[in-house]
C-alpha positions in Angstrom: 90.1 101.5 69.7 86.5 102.9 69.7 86.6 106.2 72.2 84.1 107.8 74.2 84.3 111.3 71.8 83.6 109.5 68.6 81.5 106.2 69.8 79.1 105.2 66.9 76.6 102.9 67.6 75.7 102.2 64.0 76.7 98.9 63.2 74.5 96.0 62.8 77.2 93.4 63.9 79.4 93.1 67.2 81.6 90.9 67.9 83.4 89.6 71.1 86.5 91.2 69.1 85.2 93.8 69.3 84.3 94.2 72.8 87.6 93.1 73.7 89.4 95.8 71.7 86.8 98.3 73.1 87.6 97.9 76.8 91.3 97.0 76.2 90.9 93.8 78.2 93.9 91.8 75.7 96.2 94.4 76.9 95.8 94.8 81.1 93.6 91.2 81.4 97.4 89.7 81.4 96.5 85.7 81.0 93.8 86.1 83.6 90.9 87.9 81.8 89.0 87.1 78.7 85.7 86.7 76.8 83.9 83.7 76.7 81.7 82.4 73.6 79.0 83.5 76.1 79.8 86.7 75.9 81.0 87.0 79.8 84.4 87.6 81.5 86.2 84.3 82.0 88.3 84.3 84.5 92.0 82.1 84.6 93.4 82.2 87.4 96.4 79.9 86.9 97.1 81.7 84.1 96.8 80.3 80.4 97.3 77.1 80.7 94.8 76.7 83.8 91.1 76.0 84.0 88.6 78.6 83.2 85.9 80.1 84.9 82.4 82.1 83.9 82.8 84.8 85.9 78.8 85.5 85.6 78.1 82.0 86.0 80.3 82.4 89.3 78.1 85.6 90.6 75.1 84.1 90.5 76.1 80.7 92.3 77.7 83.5 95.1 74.2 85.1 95.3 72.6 81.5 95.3 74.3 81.6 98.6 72.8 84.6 99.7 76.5 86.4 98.9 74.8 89.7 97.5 76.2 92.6 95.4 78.3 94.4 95.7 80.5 91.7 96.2 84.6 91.2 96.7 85.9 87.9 94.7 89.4 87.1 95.7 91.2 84.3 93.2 93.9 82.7 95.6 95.2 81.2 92.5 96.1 84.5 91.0 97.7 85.9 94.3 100.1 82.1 93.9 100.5 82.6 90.4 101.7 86.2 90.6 104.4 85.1 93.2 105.6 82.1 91.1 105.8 84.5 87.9 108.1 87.4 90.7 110.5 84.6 91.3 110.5 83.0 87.7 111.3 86.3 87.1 114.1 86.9 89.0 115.3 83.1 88.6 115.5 83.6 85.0 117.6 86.8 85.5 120.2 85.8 87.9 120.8 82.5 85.7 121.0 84.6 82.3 123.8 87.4 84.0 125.2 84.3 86.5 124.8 86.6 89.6 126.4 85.0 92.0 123.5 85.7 94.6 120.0 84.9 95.2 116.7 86.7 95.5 114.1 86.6 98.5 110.9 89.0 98.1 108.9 90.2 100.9 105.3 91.3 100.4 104.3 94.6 102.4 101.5 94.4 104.6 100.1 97.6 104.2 99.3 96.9 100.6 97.0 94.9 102.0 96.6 93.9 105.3 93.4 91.4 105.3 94.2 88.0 107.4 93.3 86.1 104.8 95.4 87.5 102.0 98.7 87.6 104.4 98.1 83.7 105.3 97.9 82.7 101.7 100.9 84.5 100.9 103.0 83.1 103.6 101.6 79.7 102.6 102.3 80.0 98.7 105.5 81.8 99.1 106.9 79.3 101.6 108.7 77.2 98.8 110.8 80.5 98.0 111.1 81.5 101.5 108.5 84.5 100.8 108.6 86.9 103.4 106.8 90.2 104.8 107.6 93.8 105.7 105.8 96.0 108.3 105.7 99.8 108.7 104.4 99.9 112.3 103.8 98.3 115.1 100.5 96.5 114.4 101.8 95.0 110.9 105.1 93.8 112.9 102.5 91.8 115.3 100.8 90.5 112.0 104.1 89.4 110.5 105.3 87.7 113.6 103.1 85.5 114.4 102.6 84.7 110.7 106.3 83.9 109.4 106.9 80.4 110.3 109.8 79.9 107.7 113.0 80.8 109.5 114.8 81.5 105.8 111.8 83.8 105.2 113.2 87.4 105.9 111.2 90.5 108.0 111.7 93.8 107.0 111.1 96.4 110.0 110.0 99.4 108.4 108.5 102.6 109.2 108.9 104.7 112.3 110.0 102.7 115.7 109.9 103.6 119.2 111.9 101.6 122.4 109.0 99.0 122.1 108.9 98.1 118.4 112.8 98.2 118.6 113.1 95.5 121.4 110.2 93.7 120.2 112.1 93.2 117.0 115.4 91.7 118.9 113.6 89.8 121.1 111.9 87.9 117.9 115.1 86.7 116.7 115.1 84.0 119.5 111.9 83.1 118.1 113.6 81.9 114.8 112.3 84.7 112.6 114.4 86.9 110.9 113.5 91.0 111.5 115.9 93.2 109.9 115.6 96.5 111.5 115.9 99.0 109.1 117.0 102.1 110.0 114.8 105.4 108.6 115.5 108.2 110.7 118.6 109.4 112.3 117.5 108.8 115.6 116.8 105.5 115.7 120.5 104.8 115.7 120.4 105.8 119.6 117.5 103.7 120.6 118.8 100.8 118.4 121.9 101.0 120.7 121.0 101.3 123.6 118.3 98.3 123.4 120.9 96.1 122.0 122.8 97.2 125.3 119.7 96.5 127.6 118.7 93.2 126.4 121.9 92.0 125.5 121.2 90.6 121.5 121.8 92.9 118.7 119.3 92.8 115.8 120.5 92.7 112.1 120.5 96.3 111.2 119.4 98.0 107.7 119.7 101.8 106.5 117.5 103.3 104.4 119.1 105.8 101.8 117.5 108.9 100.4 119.0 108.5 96.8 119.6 111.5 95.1 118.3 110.2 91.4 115.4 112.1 89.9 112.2 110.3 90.5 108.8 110.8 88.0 104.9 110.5 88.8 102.3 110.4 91.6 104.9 109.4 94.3 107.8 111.3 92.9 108.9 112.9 96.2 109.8 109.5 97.8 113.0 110.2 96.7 115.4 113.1 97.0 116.4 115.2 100.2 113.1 115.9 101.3 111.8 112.0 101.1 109.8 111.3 104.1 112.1 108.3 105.1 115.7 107.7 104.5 118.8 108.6 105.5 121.0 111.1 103.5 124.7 110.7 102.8 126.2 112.5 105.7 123.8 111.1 108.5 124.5 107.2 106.8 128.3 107.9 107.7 127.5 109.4 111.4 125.0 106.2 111.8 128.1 104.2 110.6 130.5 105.5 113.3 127.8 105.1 116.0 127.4 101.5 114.9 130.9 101.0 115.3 131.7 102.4 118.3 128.9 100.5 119.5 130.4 97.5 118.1 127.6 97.1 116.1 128.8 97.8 112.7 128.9 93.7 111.6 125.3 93.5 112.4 125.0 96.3 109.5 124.1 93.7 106.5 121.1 95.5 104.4 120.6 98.5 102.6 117.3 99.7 101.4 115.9 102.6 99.7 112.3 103.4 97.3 111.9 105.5 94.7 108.2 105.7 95.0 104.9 103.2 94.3 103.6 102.5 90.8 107.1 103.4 89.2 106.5 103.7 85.6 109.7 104.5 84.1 112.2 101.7 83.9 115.0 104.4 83.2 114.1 105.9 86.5 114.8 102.6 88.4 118.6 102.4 86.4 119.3 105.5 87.5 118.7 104.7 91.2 119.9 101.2 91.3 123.4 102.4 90.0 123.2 105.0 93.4 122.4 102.4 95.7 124.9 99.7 94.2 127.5 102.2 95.0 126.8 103.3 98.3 126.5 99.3 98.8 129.7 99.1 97.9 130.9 102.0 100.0 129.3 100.7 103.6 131.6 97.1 102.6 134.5 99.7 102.5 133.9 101.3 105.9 133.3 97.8 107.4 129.9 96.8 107.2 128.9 93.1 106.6 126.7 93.7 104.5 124.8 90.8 102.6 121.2 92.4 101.3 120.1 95.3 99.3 116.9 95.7 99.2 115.6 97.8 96.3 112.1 98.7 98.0 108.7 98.5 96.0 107.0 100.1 93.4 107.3 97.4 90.8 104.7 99.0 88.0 101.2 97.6 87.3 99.7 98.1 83.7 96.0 99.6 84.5 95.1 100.5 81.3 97.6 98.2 79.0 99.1 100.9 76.9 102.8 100.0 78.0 104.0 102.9 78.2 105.3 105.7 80.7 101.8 107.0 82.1 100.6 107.2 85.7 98.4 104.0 85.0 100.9 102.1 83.1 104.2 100.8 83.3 106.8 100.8 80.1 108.6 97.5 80.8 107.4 94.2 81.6 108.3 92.0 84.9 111.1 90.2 83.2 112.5 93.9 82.1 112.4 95.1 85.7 114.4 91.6 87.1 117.0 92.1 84.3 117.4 95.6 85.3 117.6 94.8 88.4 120.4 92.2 88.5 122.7 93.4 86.0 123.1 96.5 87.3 124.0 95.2 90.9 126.0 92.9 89.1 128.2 95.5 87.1 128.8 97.7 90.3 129.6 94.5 92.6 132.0 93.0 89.9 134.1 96.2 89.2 134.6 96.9 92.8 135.5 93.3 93.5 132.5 92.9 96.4 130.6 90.2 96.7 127.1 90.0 95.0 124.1 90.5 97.7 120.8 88.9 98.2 118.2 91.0 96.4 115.3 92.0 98.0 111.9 93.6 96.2 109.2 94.7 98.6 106.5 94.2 95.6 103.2 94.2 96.8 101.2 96.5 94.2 102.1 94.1 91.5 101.4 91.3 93.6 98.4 91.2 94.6 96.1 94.1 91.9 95.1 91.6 89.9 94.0 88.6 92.4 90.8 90.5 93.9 87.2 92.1 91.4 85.1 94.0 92.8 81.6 93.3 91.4 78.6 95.6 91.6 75.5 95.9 90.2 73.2 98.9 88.6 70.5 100.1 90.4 68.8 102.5 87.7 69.6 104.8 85.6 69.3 108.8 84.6 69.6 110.0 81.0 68.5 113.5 79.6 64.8 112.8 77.6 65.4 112.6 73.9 61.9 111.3 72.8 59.7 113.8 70.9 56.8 115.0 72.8 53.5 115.3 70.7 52.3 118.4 69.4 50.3 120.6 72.0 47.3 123.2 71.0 48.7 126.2 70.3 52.3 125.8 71.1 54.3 128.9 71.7 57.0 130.6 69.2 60.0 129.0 70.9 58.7 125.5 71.0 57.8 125.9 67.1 61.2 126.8 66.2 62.4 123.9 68.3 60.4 121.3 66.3 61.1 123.4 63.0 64.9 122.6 63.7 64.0 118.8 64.7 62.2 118.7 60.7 65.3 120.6 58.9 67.9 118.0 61.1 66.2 115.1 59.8 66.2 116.1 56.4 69.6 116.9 56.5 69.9 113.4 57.6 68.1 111.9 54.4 70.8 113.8 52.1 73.9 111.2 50.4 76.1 113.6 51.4 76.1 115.4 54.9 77.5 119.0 55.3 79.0 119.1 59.0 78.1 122.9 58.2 74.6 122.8 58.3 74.4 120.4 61.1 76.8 122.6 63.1 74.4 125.7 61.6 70.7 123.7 63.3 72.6 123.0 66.8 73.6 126.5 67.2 69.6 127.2 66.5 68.5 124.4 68.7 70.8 125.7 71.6 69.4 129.5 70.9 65.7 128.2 70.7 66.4 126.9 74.4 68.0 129.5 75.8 65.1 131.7 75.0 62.7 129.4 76.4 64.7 129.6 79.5 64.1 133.2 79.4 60.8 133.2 79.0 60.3 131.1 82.0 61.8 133.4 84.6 60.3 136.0 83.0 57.0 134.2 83.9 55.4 133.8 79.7 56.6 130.4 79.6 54.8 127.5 81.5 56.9 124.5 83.6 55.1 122.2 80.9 56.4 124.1 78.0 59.6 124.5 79.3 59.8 121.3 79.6 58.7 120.2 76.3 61.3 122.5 74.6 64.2 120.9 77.0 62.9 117.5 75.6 63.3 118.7 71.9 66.5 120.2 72.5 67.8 116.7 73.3 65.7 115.2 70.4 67.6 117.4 67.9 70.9 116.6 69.8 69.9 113.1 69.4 69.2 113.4 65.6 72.5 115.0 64.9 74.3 112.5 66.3 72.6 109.3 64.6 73.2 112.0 61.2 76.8 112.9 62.0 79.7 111.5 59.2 82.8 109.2 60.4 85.5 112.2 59.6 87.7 113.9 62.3 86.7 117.2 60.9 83.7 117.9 62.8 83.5 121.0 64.9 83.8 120.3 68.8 80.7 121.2 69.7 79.2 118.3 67.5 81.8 115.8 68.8 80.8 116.3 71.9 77.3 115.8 71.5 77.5 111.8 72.7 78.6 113.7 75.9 75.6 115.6 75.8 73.3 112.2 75.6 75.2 110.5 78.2 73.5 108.4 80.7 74.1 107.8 84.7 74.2 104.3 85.8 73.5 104.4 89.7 76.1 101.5 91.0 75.0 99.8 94.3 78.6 100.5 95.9 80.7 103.2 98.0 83.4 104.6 96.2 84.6 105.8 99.0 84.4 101.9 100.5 85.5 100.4 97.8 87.7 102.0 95.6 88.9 104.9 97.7 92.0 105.9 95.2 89.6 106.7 92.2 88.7 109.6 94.9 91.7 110.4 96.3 94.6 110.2 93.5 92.7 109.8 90.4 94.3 105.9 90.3 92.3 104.1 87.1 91.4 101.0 87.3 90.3 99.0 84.5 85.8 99.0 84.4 83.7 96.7 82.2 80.6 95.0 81.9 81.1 90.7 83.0 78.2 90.1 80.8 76.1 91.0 77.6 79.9 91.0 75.9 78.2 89.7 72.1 76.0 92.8 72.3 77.2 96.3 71.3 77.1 98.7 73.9 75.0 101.8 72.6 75.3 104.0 75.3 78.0 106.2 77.0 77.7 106.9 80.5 79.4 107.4 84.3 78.5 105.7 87.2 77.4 107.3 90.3 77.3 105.4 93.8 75.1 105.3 96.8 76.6 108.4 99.2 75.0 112.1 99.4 78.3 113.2 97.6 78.6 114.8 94.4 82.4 113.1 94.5 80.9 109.7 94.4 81.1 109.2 91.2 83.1 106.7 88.7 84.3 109.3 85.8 87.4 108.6 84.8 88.6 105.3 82.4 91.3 103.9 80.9 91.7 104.4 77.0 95.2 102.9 76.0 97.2 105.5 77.7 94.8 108.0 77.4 91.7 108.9 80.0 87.8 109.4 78.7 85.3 110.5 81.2 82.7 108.0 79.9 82.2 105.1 79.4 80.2 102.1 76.6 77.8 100.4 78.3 74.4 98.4 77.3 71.1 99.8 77.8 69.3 98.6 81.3 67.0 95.2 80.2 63.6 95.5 82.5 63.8 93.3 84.6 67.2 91.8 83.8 70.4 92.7 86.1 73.4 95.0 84.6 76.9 94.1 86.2 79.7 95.8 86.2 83.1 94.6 87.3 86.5 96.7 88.3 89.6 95.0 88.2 93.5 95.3 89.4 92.2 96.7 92.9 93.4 94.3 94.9 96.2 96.5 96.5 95.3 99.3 98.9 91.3 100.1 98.3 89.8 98.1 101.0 91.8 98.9 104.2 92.0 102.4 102.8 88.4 102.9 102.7 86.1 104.4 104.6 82.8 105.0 106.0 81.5 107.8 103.9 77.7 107.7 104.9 77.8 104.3 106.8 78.4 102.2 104.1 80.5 99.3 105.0 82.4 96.7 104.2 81.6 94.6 101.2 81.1 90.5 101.4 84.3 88.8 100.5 85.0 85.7 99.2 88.5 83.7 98.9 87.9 81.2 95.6 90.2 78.2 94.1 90.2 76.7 91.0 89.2 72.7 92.5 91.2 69.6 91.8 88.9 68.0 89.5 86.9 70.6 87.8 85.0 73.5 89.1 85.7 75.5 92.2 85.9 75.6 95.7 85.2 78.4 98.4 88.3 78.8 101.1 87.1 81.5 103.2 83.8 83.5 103.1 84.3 87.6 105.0 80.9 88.8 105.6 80.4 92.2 105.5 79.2 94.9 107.5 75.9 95.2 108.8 73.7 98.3 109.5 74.7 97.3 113.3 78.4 97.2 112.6 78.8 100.5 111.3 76.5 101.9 114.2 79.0 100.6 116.9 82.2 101.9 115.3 80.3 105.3 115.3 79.5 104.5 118.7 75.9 104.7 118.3 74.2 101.4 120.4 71.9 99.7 117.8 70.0 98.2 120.7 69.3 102.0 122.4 68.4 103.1 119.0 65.7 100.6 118.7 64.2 101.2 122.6 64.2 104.8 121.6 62.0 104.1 118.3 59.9 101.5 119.8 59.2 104.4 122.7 58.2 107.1 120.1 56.7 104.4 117.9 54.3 103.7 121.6 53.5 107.2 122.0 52.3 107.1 118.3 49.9 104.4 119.2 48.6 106.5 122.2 47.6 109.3 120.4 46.3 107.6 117.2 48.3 108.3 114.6 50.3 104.8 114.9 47.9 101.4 114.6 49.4 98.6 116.5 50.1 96.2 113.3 51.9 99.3 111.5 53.9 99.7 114.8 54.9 96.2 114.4 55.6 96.5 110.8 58.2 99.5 111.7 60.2 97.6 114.3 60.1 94.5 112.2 61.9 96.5 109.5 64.3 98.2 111.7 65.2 95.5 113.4 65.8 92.9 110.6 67.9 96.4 108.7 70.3 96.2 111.4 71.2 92.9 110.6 71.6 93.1 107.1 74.2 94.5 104.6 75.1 98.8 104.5 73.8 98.1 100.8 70.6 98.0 98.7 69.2 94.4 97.7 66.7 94.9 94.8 
């Protein structure tokens, strides 16, 4: 694996290999990413043994139909395949162990809650009797009037007042299945008493707070202080309020989460053994129970290292099934209970890898490393500087290369700038030669670095000199928008060129998006379990379009972002693999306009404009405004408020 702190760009040959090695796409792309002969992301969306597509190719047909960058793809065929593979999964493990029981996976909406996304789930999952889970009141609306299957199950999650509770009971004589799960103590009470009201109980869940240890980023979902869940002593009072309610049959599920992203398979054994006791307790105290459902946080491998990181995952899907089943399996079978339905509230692992976001670069920014020509009468400082440049490059020349004396010249190049620096506040230095020594400072750090040997024993000041020379590629996006988690949590998501892949990249650099915020920045990449704060990337072609794509991000980013500067929502498109060849557009989601994010700041777009075109008047009045520029202003402004929050080149 090349990394960002000893990146050489002094090979003559590249190879798609290569670039696949670099950016670690074998090892996260998981059947459904690869590199074409043409050097571009392919995409598969049915996995291996599906039809391929140019991923390029594919952006520039979107744009043909005026679908511009930045631009959400959605392959429907990878959200179906990714269900099929969960219940293979699962199928496989409860045939190997001969669990006598079945499986049934709900997605949770909140992972993603775009109409679109829900209605293809429900209408790929149908054949396993897929279902959904909602954590408020919105998402239960959402569910309902979605869930058509009445084998499919609906998990009621989340806090619930008299409303939600009754809306929930009421649904049952709809022929969908809610399963009100019980988070907080006092639901119990209001559970009761609606089931009194209306008449009809609902089938009633608890939520445990486990006592196993728990690891990572969402490490306090479990434990005493969990935000949701029951502990011990309040599931035994719920129990005796069920039952003197005469509820205590309609008690069927248990539930509990140990946290999102979990990324520690031993973490998940420890909790599953917890929860396949106290399921076996609440069949003791007279519960009919018949479901445990063992919550989300099935891992997703961001950057394909495998192993127990934040951004990876060490066991595979078939690993977390197995785990899954025979350890229900061993507590059922000792204790002579009968084997539940298993429930997994995946959603994460479901739908990451079905959705890339593609953007493209605006410019770039990169310190100036060329060597400026020789001036008349150059002061002492900027002589030094170039007198260092001379004795770097014939260091260079040499057979052998002592890391010593190019460690010995940067040390002099840095002291030859500080002391131009110095000069200049001091007033004996001018802006022009100020600048010329800060351009030779960077031609020497650029000359050490196309001199430096392949050897680990360089001094750190020298290895970090590609840092030095990095670039900033400005991305036509919002972080904030788009990929709101690389802000909030530090979540890494896998980012790579689509294109230019039979071309070594020769420059190391960050990306930097379109708000006035100095967090708006892309800095942080996956390097097989590690994390570098730059990036390879190809130099910027005149003329020529750079695109960049991030991938597994289909789970959270969009309805978590937000409208940092007025920048909006991206276009969308929903794309299958067609029956013949080729591919076919389901749905098309057209982003925001200018005019969009005006009214949900509730600013009136059509005010704004009769405000302008009253100033824009007044101009013309006095003379400082001719009629045809007048026209040319509310031209603009009007067709801007119709377009896209983003920049079109």
């Amino acid at each position: 694996m090349i990394q960002a702190n000893d990146f050489q760009p002094k090979r003559n040959t590249w190879t798609l290999q290569d670039s696949a090695v670099l950016y670690g796409l074998k090892n996260w792309g998981d059947d459904y990413f690869s590199i074409n002969e043409q050097g571009n992301i392919a995409v598969n969306p049915q996995g291996k043994q599906g039809a391929s597509l140019d991923l390029m190719d594919l952006v520039k047909e979107l744009e043909g139909r005026n679908l511009k960058l930045p631009l959400l793809i959605r392959f429907d065929d990878i959200l179906e395949d990714r269900l099929e593979k969960l219940h293979k999964a699962f199928e496989k493990a409860i045939k190997h162990y001969k669990y006598k029981g079945h499986y049934k996976g709900v997605f949770p909406v909140k992972c993603n809650q775009q109409r679109h996304v829900v209605e293809e789930l429900m209408r790929c999952g149908k054949r396993w009797n897929f279902g959904l889970e909602a954590g408020s009141k919105a998402e239960l609306l959402i569910a309902l009037s979605l869930i058509d299957n009445e084998k499919a199950l609906l998990i009621c999650n989340g806090y619930k007042d008299k409303r939600y509770i009754e809306t929930a009971i009421l649904a049952r004589q709809l022929g969908r299945q809610p399963v009100i799960v019980i988070e907080e103590p006092d639901e119990v009470e209001r559970i009761i008493a609606a089931s009194d009201e209306l008449g009809a109980s609902p089938i009633i869940g608890i939520r445990a707070k486990l006592s196993s240890r728990s690891s990572g980023r969402w490490g306090n979902s479990i434990g005493e202080q969990a935000k949701f869940g029951l502990s011990i002593p309040e599931i035994l009072t719920c129990v005796d309020k069920l039952r003197a309610a005469n509820l205590l049959t309609d008690l069927q599920l248990l539930h509990f989460h140990i946290g999102s992203q979990i990324n520690d398979i031993g973490i998940l054994k420890d909790a599953l053994q917890e929860a396949s006791q106290i399921y076996v307790e609440l069949n003791h105290l007279g519960a009919s129970m018949g479901y445990l459902d063992v919550g989300g946080g099935l891992g997703i491998d961001y950057d394909g290292s495998r192993t127990a990181t934040p951004a990876s995952a060490n066991y595979s899907l078939q690993n977390y099934a197995n785990d899954v089943v025979a350890t229900v399996q061993e507590c059922c079978e000792s204790n002579c209970i009968s084997m539940p339905t298993l429930i997994s509230e995946s959603g994460r692992a479901i739908v990451s890898h079905f959705s890339v976001l593609i953007f493209n670069i605006l410019g770039t920014s990169v310190v100036p490393s060329a060597i400026p020509p020789i001036q008349k009468e150059e002061c002492l400082t900027v002589r030094n500087l170039r007198d260092t440049l001379k004795y770097i490059q014939k260091i260079n020349k040499k057979s052998q290369v002592d890391p010593s004396e190019l460690q010995e010249a940067w040390n002099d190049a840095i002291k030859f700038k500080d002391d131009a620096l110095t000069a200049f506040r001091l007033g004996y230095l001018s802006l022009r030669e100020r600048a010329i020594a800060e351009q030779l400072t960077w031609a020497c750090a650029k000359a050490l670095v196309e001199g430096l040997p392949l050897n680990d024993f360089l001094p750190k000041e020298l290895h970090t000199l590609q840092s030095t020379l990095s670039a900033t590629y400005y991305a036509n996006l919002s972080i904030f928008r788009s990929a709101p988690d690389t802000w909030a949590i530090q979540q890494l998501f896998p980012v790579m060129p689509i294109h230019r892949l039979t071309e070594q990249p020769k420059q190391l650099g960050h990306f930097a998006d379109l708000t006035c915020d100095s967090d708006g920045k892309l800095s942080r990449f996956i390097d097989n379990g590690q994390v570098k704060s730059l990036l390879e990337l190809h130099k910027i072609k005149p003329g020529e379009k750079y695109v960049i794509g991030m991938f597994l991000g289909g789970a959270y980013q969009e309805v978590m972002g937000n409208l940092h500067n007025l920048f909006g929502r991206t276009n969308a498109v929903h794309v299958r693999l067609a029956p013949e060849s080729g591919y076919k557009l389901n749905h098309v989601v057209r982003g925001n306009t200018k005019s969009d994010v005006l009214e949900a700041t509730e600013h009136d777009p059509e005010l704004l404009l009769e405000k302008l075109r009253v100033a824009s008047e007044q101009a013309i009045q006095k003379g400082n405004l001719k009629i045809s520029d007048a026209r040319r202003l509310m031209d603009h402004l009007e067709t801007s408020l119709r377009q896209s929050t983003y920049l079109h080149k």
